[in-house]
C-alpha positions as CSV (number, residue, x, y, z in Angstrom):
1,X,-24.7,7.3,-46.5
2,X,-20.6,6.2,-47.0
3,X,-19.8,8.3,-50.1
4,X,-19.0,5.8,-53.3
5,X,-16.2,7.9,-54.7
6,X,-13.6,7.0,-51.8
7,X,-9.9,5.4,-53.0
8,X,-9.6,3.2,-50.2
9,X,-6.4,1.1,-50.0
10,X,-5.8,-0.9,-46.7
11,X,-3.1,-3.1,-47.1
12,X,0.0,-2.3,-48.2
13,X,4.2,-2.8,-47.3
14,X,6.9,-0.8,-46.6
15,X,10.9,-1.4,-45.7
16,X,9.7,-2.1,-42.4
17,X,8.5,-5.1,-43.6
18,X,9.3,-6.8,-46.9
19,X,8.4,-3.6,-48.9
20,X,10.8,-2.0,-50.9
21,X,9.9,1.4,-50.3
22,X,10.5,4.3,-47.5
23,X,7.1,4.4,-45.1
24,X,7.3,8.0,-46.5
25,X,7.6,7.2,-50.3
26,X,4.6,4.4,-49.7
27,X,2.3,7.5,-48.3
28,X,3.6,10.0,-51.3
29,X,3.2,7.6,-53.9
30,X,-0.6,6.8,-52.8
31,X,-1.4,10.1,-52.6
32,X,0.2,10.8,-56.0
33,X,-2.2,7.8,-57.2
34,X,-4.9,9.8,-55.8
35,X,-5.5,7.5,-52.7
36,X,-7.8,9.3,-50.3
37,X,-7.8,6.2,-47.4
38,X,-4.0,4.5,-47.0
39,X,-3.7,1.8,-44.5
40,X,0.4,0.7,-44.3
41,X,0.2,-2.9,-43.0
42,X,3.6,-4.3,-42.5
43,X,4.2,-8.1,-41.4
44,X,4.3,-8.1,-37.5
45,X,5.0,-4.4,-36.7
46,X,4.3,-1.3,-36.6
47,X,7.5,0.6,-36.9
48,X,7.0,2.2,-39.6
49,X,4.1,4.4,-38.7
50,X,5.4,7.4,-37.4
51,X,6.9,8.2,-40.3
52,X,4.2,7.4,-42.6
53,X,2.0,9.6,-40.5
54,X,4.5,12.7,-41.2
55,X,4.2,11.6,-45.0
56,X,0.5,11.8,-44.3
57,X,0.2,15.0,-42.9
58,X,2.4,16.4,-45.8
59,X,0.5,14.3,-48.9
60,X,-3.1,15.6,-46.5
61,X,-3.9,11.7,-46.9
62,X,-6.1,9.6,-44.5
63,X,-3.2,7.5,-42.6
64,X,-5.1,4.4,-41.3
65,X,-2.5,2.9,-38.9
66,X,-2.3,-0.6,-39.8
67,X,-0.4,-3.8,-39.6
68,X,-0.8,-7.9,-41.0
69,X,-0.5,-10.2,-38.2
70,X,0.5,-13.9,-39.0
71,X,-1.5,-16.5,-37.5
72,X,-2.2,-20.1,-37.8
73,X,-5.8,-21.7,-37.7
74,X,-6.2,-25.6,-37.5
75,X,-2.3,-25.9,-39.0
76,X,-3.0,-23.6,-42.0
77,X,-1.3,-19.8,-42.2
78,X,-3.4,-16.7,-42.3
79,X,-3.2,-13.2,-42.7
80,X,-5.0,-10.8,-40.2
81,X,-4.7,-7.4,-40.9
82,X,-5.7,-5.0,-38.0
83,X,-6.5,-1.7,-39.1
84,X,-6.4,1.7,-36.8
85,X,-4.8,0.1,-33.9
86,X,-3.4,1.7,-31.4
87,X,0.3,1.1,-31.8
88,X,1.2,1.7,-28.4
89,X,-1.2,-1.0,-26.8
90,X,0.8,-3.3,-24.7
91,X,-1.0,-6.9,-25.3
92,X,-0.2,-5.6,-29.0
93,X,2.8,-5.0,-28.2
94,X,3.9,-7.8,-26.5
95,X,2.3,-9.9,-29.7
96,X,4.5,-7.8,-32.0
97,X,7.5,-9.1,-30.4
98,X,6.8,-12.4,-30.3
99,X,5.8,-12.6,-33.5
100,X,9.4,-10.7,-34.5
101,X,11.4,-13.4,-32.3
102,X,9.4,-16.4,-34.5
103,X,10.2,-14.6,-38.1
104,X,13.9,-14.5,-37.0
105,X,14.3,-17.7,-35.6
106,X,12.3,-19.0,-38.9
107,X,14.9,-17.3,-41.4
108,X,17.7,-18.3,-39.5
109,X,16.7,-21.9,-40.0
110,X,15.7,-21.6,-43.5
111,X,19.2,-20.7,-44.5
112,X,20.4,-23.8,-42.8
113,X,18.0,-26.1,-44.9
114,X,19.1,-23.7,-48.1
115,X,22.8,-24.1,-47.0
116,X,22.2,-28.0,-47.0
117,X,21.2,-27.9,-50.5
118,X,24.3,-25.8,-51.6
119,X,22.7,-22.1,-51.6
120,X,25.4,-21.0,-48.6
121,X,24.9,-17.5,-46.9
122,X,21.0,-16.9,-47.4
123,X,20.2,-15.9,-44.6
124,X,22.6,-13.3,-44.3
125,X,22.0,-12.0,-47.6
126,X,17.9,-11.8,-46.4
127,X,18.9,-10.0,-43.9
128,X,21.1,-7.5,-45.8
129,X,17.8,-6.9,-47.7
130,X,15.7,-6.4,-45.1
131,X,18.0,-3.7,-43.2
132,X,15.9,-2.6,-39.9
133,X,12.9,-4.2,-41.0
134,X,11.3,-7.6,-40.1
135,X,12.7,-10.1,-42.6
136,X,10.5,-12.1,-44.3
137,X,10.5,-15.1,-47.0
138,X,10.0,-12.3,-49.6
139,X,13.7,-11.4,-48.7
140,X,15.2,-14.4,-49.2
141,X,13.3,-14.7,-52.5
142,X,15.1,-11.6,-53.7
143,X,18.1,-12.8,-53.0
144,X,17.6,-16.0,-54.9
145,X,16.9,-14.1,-57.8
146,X,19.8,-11.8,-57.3
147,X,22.1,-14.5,-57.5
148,X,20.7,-16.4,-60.5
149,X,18.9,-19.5,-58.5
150,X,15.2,-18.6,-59.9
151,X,14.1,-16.6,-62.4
152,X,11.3,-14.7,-60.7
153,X,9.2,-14.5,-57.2
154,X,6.8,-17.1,-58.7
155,X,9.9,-19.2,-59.3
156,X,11.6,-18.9,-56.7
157,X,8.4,-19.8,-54.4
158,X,7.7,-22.8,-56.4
159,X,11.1,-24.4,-56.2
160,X,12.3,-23.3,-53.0
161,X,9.8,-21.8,-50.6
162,X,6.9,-23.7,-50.0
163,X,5.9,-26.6,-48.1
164,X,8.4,-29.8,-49.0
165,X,11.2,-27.4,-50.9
166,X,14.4,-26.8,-49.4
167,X,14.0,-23.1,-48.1
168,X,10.3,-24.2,-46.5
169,X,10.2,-24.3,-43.0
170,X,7.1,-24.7,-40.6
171,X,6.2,-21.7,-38.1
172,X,3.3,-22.4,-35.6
173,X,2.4,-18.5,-35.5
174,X,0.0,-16.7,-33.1
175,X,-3.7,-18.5,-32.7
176,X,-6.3,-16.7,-34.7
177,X,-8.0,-15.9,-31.5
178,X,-4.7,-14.3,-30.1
179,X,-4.2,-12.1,-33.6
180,X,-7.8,-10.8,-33.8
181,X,-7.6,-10.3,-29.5
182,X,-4.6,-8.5,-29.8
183,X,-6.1,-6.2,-32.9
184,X,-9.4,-5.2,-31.1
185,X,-8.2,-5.1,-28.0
186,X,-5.7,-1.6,-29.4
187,X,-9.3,0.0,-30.3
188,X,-8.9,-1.9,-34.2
189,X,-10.9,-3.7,-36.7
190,X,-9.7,-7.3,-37.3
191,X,-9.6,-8.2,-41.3
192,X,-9.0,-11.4,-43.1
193,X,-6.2,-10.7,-45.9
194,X,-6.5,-12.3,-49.3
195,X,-9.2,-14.8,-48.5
196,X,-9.1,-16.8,-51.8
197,X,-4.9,-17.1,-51.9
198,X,-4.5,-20.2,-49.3
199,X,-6.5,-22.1,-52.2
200,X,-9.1,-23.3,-49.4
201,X,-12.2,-25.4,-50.4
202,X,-15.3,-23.6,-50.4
203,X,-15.9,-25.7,-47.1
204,X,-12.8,-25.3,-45.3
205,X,-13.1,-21.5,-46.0
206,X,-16.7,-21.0,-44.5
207,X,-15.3,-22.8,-41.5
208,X,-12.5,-20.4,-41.3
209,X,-14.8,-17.5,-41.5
210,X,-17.0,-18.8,-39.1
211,X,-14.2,-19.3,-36.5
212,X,-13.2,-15.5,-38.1
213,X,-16.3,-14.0,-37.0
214,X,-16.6,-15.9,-33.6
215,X,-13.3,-14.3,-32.0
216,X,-14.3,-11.2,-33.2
217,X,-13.3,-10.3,-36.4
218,X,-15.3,-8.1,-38.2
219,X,-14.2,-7.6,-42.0
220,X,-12.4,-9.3,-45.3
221,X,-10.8,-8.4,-48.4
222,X,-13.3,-9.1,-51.3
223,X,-10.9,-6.7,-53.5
224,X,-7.5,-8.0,-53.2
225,X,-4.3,-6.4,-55.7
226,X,-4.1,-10.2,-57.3
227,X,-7.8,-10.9,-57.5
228,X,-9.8,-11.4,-61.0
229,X,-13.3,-9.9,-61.1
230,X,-14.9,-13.4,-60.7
231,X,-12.5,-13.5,-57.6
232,X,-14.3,-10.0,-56.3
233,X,-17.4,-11.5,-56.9
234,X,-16.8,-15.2,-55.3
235,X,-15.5,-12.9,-52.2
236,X,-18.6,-11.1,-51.7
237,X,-20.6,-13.8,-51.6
238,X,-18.2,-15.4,-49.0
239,X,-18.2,-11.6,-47.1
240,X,-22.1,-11.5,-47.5
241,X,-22.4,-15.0,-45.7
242,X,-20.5,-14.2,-42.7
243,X,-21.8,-10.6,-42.1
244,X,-18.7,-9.4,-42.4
245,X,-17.8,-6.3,-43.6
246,X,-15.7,-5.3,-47.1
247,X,-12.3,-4.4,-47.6
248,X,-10.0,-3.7,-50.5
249,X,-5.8,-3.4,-50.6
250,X,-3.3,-3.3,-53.4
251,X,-0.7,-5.9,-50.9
252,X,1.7,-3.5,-52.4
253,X,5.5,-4.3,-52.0
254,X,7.3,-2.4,-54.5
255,X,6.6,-0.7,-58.1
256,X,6.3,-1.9,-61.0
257,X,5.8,-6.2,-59.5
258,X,2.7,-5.3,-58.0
259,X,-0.8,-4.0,-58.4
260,X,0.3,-0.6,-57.8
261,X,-1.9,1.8,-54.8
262,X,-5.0,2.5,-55.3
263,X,-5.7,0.4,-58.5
264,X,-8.6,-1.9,-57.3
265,X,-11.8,-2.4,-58.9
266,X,-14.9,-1.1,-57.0
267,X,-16.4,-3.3,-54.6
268,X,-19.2,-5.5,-55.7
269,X,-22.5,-3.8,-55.4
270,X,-24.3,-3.9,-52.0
271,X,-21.2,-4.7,-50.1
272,X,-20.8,-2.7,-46.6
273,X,-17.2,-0.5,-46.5
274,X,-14.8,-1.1,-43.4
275,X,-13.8,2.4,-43.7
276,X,-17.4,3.3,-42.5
277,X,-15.8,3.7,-39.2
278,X,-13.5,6.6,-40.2
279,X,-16.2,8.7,-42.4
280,X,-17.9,11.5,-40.8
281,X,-21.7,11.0,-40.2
């Protein structure tokens, strides 16, 4: 029997990615919140897991390493979050640094098309923001609002990030088959982020699933930070369908603009836990 009183949160950001905080302050701040699971999931890389994993040690917190993989499925994005990977596999690896050299050449041609509609030196202003870490659209969009062009993220997305604005640009990232290969092939579980965010017909997200589950992927987030409870409950059924099992993450970035760690709602009643794998029997 999985005990019901875990705090599980598996999927979350860091400044090695488009977080705001320290790998370190990410780990502290869960525990503080009472977290007793904490996956850190950057965008396409690992880097920051050694020193979340000192943190850990520290905090005594459950360190899940983690990261979100970008992937494309029949033209449309997805997130696929592996979660205890090994780090150090190569094929991983190898996918991590692809994946790096596609986000760079992507932000480097968003600040042309920004530049062409008079917002000059974007995208080294993202890049000043994201320091060491993988940069990301989410650092563009602060800079945006630093300089007075939008008004918040949900701004700034509308009016210049997404498909047909001026900052949108079109990245063909790994397959879905690749993402999920490269997660289970390190030892991990392969998760779906945020099912219900691509705003996907019911239809075109039962196909996605199915395709999901037929590579190899194994679990889903039916408790997402942004989710409503009819949202937790639509998920489960979606999670129920496919066999797959549950998941639950914050997506936290950075205090106080997010749901902050460990704040989810309970997963829907007769759902099956990912984090079954990593509790004693």
């Amino acid at each position: 029997m999985i005990p019901t009183h875990i705090v599980a949160d598996l999927h979350s950001h860091s400044t090695a990615s488009d977080g705001t905080l320290l790998p370190t302050e990410v780990v502290t701040r869960a525990a503080g919140n009472d977290v007793d699971i904490l996956a850190l999931t950057d965008h396409d890389t690992t880097a920051g897991l050694d020193e979340a994993y000192c943190s850990a040690n520290d905090n005594r917190i459950r360190l899940i390493p983690g990261i979100e993989l970008s992937a494309t499925w029949q033209g449309r994005l997805l997130h696929i979050i592996g979660l205890d990977i090994d780090p150090e596999h190569p094929p991983l690896k190898e996918g991590i640094r692809m994946l790096t050299m596609m986000r760079e050449s992507r932000a480097v041609e968003m600040g042309k098309r920004l530049a062409r509609a008079g917002y000059t030196n974007t995208y080294e202003n993202a890049r000043r923001l994201a320091g060491d870490g993988n940069i990301t659209r989410t650092h563009f969009a602060r800079y945006l609002i630093e300089i007075g062009a939008a008004k918040d993220f949900t701004d700034v997305f509308k009016r210049f990030l997404v498909r047909g604005k001026p900052g949108y640009y079109h990245v063909n990232w790994s397959s879905m088959e690749d993402a999920v290969a490269w997660i289970t092939s390190a030892g991990g579980i392969a998760v779906i982020a945020h099912p219900l965010r691509y705003k996907l017909t019911a239809n075109w997200l039962n196909r996605i699933l199915t395709a999901f589950r037929e590579t190899g992927g194994e679990g889903m987030e039916v408790v997402c930070g942004r989710n409503t409870p009819d949202d937790n409950v639509r998920s489960a059924l979606f999670a129920r369908k496919h066999g797959l099992l549950a998941s639950q993450g914050s997506d936290f970035h950075e205090p106080g603009k997010w749901v902050e760690l460990g704040k989810l709602a309970q997963l829907p009643d007769g759902m099956i836990p990912v984090w079954q794998h990593w509790m004693p029997r």
